[in-house]
N, C-alpha and C positions, 0 to 999 in steps of 0.2 A: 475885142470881144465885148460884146453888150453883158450890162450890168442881168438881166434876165439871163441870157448864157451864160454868166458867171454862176449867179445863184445854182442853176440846174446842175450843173458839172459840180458844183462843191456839195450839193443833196448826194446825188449820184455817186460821190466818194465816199464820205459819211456811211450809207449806207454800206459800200464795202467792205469798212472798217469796222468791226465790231467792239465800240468802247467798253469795257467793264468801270467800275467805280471800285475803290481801296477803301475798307469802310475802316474804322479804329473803334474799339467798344469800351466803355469806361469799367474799371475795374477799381477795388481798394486796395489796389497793392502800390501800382507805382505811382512815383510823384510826379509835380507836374512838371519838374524839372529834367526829371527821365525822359518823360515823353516829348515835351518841348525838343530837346536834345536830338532826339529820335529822329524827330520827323527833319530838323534841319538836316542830319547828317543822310539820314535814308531814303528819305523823299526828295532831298535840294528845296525847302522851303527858305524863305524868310525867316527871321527871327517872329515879324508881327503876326506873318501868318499860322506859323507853328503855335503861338500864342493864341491867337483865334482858335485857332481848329480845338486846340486843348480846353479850350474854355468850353467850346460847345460838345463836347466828349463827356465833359465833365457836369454841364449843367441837362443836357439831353439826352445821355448814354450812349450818344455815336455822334461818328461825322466823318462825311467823306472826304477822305485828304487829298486822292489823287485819282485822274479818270485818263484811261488811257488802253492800250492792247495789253492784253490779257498776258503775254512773254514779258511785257515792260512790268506789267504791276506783281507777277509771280516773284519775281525776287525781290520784291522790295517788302511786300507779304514775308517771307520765309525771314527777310531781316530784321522786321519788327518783331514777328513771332520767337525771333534767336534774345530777344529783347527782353520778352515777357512781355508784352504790348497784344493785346488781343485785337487780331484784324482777320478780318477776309475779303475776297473776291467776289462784287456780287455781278 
């Protein structure tokens, strides 16, 4: 398959697929050791990237941890939320 045929067929998927984003909203309540935690165990992050994300949560008031179908991110949403960790679906 030519690399042009590639590109089109992976547009053409993409489109299929309707990604959402996992946003996390910064709060005063929990630490950043909670949420660090969090996103390793609830998301499959990295240690560094769970450490990103929390920083830019923390300095920005959000940040989106995870993008993907909207059945994958629903539960992971409900686990953070079981968490105290303010997130949604956008």
């Amino acid at each position: 398959m030519t690399e042009t045929g590639y590109a089109t067929q992976h547009s053409v998927l993409e489109e299929l697929v309707e990604h959402k984003d996992l946003i996390v909203y910064n709060d005063d309540v929990n630490t950043f050791d909670h949420v660090i935690d969090s996103l390793i165990s609830v998301c499959k992050h990295e240690v560094e990237q769970a450490e990103q994300c929390t920083y830019i949560i923390h300095y920005k008031g959000k940040c989106q941890v995870k993008r993907g179908e909207y059945e994958k991110l629903e539960a992971m949403c409900t686990a953070l939320l079981d968490r105290g960790i303010s997130a949604e679906i956008e």
